[in-house]
C-alpha positions as CSV (number, residue, x, y, z in Angstrom):
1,X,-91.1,-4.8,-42.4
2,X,-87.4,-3.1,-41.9
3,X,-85.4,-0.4,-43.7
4,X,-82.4,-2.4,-44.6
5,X,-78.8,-1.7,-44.6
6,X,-77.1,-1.5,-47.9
7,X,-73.7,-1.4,-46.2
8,X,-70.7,0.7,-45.7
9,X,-69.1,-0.5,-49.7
10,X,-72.5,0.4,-51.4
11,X,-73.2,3.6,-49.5
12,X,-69.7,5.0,-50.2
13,X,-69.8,4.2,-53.9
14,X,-73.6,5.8,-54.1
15,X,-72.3,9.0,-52.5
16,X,-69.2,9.2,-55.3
17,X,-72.0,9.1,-57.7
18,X,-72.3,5.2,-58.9
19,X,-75.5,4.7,-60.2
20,X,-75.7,1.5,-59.9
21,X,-74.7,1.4,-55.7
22,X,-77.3,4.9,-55.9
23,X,-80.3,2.2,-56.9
24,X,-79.0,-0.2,-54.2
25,X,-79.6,2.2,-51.5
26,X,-83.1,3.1,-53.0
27,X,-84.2,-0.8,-53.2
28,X,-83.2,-0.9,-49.4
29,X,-84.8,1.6,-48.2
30,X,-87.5,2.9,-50.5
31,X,-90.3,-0.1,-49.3
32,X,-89.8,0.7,-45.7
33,X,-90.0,4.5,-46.1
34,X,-93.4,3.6,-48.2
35,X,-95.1,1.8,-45.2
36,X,-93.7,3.8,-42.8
37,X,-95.1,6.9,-44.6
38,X,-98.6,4.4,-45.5
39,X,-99.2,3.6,-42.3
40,X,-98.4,7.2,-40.8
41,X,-100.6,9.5,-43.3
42,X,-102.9,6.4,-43.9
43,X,-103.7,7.5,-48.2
44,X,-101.4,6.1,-50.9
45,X,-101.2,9.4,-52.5
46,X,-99.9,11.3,-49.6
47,X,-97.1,8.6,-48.8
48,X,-96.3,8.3,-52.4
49,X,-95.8,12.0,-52.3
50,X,-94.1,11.8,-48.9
51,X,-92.0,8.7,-49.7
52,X,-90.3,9.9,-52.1
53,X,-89.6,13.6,-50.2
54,X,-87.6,11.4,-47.8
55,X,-86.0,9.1,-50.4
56,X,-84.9,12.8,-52.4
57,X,-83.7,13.8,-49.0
58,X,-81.8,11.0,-48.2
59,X,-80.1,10.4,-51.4
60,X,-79.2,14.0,-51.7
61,X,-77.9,14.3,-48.2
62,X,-76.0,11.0,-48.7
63,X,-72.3,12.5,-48.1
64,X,-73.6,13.9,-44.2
65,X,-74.3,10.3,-43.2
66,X,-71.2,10.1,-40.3
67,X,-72.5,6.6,-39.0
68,X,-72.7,7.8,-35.7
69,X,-76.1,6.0,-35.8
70,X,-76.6,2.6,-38.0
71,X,-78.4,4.0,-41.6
72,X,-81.4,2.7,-41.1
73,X,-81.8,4.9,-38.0
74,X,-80.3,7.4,-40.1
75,X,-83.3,7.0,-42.6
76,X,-85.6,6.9,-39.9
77,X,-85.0,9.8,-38.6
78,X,-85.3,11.7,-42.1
79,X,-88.6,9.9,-42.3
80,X,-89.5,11.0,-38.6
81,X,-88.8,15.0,-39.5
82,X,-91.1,15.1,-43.0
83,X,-93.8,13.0,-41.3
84,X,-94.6,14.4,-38.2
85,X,-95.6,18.1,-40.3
86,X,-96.0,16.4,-43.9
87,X,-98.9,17.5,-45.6
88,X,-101.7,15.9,-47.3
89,X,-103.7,15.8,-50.1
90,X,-106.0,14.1,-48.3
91,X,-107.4,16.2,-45.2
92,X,-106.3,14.6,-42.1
93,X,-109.7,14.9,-40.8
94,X,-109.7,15.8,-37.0
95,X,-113.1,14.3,-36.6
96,X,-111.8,10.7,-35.9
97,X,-111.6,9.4,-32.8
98,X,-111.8,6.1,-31.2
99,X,-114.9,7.1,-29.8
100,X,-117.1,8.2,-33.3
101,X,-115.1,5.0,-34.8
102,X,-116.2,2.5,-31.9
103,X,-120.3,4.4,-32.6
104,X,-119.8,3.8,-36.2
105,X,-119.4,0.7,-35.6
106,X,-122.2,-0.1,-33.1
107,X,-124.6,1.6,-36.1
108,X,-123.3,-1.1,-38.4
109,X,-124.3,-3.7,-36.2
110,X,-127.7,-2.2,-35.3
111,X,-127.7,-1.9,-39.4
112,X,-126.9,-5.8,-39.8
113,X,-129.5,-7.0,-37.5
114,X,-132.7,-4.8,-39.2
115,X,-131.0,-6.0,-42.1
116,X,-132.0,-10.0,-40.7
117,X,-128.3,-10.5,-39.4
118,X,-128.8,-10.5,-35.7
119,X,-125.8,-10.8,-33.4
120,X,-124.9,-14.1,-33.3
121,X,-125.9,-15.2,-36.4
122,X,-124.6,-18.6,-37.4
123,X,-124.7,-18.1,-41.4
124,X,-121.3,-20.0,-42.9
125,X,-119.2,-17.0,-44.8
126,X,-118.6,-17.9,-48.6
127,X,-114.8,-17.3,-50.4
128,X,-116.4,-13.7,-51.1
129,X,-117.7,-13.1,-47.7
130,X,-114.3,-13.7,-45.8
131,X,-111.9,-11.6,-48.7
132,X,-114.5,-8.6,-48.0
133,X,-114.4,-9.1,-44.5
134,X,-110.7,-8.8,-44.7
135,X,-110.9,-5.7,-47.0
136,X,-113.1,-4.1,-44.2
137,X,-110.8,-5.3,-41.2
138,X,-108.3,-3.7,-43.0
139,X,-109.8,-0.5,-43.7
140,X,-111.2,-0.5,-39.8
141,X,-108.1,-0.7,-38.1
142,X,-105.7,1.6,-40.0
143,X,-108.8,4.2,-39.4
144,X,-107.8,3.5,-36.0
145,X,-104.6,3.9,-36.3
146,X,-105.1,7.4,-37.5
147,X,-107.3,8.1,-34.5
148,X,-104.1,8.7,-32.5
149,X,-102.3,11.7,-33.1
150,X,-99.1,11.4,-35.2
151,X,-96.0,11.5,-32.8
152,X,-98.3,8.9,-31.1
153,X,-99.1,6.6,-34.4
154,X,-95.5,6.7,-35.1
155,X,-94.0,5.1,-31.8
156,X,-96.7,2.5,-32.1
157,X,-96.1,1.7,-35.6
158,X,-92.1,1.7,-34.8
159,X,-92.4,-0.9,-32.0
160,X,-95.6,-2.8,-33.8
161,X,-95.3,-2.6,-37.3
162,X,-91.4,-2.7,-37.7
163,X,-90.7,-4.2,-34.4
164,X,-87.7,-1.8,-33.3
165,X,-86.0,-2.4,-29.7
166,X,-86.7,0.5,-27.3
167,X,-83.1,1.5,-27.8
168,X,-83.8,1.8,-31.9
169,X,-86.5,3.7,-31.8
170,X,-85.8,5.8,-28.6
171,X,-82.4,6.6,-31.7
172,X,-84.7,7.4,-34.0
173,X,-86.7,9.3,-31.7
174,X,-83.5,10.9,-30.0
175,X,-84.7,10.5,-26.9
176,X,-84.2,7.8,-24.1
177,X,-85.1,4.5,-23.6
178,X,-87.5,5.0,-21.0
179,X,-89.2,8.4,-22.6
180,X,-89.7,5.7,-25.5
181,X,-91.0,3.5,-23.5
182,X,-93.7,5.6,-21.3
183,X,-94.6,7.0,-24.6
184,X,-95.2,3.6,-26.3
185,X,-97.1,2.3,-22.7
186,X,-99.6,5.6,-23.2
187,X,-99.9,4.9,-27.2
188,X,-100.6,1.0,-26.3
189,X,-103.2,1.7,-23.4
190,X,-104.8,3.7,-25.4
191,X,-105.0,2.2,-28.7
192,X,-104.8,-1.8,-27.9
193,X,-107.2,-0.7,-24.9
194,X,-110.1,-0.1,-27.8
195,X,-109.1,-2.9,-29.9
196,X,-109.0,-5.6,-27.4
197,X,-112.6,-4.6,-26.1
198,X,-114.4,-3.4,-29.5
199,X,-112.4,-6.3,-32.5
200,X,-113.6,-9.7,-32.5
201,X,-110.1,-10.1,-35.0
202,X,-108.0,-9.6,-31.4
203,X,-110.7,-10.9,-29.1
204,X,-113.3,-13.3,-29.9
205,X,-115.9,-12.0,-27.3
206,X,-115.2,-8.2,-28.4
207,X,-119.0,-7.2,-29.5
208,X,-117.5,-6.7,-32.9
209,X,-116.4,-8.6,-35.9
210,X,-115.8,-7.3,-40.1
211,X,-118.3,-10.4,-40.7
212,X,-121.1,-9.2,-38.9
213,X,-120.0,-5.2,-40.5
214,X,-120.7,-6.6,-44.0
215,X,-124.6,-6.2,-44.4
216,X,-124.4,-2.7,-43.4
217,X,-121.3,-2.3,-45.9
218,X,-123.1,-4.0,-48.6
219,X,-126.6,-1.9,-48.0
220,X,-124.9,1.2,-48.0
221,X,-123.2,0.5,-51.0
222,X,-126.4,-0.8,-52.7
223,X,-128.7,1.9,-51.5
224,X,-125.9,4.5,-53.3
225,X,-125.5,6.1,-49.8
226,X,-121.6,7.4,-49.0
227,X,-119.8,4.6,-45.9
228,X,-116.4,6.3,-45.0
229,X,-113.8,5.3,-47.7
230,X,-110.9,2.7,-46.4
231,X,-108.2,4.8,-46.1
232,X,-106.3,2.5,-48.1
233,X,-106.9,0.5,-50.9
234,X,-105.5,-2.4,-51.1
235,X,-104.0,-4.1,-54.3
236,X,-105.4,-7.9,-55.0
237,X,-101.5,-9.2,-54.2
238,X,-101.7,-7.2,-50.7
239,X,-105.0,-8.7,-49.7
240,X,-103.8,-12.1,-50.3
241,X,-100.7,-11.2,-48.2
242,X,-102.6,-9.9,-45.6
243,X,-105.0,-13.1,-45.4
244,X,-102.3,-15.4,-45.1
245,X,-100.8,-12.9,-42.3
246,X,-104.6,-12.6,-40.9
247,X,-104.6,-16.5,-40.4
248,X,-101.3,-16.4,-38.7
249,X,-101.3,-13.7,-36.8
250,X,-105.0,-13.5,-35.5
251,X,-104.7,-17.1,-33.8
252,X,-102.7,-15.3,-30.9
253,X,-105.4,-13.1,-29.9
254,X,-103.3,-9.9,-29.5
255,X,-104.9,-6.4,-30.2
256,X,-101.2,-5.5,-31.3
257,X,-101.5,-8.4,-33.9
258,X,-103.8,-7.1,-35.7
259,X,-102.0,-4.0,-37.1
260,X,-99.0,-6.5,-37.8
261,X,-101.2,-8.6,-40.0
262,X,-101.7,-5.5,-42.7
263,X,-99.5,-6.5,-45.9
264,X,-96.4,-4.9,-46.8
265,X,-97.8,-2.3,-49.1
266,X,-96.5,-2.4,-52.6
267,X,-94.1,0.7,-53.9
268,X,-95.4,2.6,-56.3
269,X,-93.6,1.6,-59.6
270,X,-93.1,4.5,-61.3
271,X,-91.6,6.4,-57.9
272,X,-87.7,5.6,-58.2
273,X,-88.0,6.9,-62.0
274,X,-89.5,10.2,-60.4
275,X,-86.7,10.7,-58.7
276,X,-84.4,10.5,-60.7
277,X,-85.9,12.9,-63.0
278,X,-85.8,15.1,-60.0
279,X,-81.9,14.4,-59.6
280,X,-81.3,15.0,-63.3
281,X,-82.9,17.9,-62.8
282,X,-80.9,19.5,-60.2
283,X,-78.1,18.3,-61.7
284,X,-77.1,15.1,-59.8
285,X,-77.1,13.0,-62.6
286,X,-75.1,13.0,-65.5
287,X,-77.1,10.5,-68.0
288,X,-79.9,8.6,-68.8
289,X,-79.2,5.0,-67.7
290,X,-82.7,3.6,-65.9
291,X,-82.2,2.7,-62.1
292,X,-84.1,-0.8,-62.4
């Protein structure tokens, strides 16, 4: 996943008001913005809403880009300022922690094996069995994700999720390098620390896997109790993404590897026709021709 560069032609053209070049910038940027903000508040709602905050703000702020920076750090940085104090529909609830998630999960396996799935259990996984295993792993380790705090989710997800160089993100961060760096060494100890040892996805003799989850997922559901809601739900085109990431990905046995196999998450549709209302609105826009 990257924000990409429209280029110097396009940008200039969007800020003297062409349409046309306006939509380029927003199919650039806008899927990047959307995962960044996904992954960072962890609820489609709230990154819809926060999306397209930082899209408004960098399309209406357009004429202050000086290219000291390249764009896309320009957009990062927008993105960096609205999601380190965005708010949430959602409660960000400060009750997660790797700790309660890693107990959770030993309950599920205690669960499983009253249930007649003892550790270890040898039963082949149907078609079914391995999509909802996905769906879980899925779930599982963006919950993770959100056990760090936010300045610390976001230089992970920079340097995991869209694989920045120290000197990118330590731009986007406007700090140094090495500040970058120590920061992403305490965010990776901490975070790949309790992956590696707890996920059978990024170690095979990790106590844990989303297979051995299920029976405890599937009795809760049936017994009309209330499991802790995946943060995200995932879109049928997303989980087939993210299986044919999973089968790539996962073969290398890297905690870090796990959070790269989640999908690129599919924009909202209707979100580039919201802002342009919002642009007509204030004025910015002078007719009705649909950005596509």
């Amino acid at each position: 996943m990257k924000i990409a560069d429209p280029g110097p032609d396009t940008l200039h053209a969007a800020t003297c008001g062409d349409l046309a070049a306006l939509d380029r910038v927003l199919a650039a940027i806008q899927p990047g913005v959307f995962n960044l903000a996904l992954r960072m508040l962890g609820h489609r709602d709230d990154a819809a809403d926060a999306s397209q905050e930082i899209l408004l703000k960098v399309v209406t702020h357009l004429a202050g880009f000086r290219g000291e920076a390249a764009f896309p750090t320009w957009v990062f940085r927008i993105a960096r300022n609205h999601l380190l104090t965005a708010s949430m529909r959602s409660r960000e609830s400060p009750e997660v922690s790797l700790e309660a998630i890693g107990e959770r999960l030993r309950q599920g396996l205690e669960l499983g094996a009253t249930l007649g799935e003892p550790a270890g259990s040898a039963r082949s996984l149907t078609p079914e069995d391995k999509l909802e295993a996905r769906q879980v792993a899925l779930g599982c380790t963006q919950t993770m994700l959100l056990a760090l705090d936010r300045e610390q989710r976001l230089v992970y997800v920079l340097d995991v999720v869209f694989g920045l160089s120290s000197a990118e993100a330590a731009q986007v961060l406007e700090i140094s390098p090495e500040a970058y760096r120590q920061r992403l060494s305490r965010a990776r100890a901490r975070l790949d620390g309790f992956v590696g040892s707890t996920c059978g996805w990024a170690n095979r003799d990790a106590p844990c896997s989303c297979e051995r989850q299920l029976p405890a997922v599937r009795h809760l559901k049936t017994a009309g109790g209330a499991p802790r809601a995946a943060p995200i739900a995932i879109v049928p085109a997303e989980l087939e993404d993210a299986g044919r990431q999973f089968d790539a990905l996962l073969r290398l046995g890297d905690a870090a590897a796990v959070f790269r196999a989640h999908p690129d998450y599919r924009v909202p549709a209707s979100q580039r026709g919201a802002i342009r209302a919002v642009l007509r609105a204030e004025g910015m826009l002078g007719d009705d021709r649909p950005l596509h």
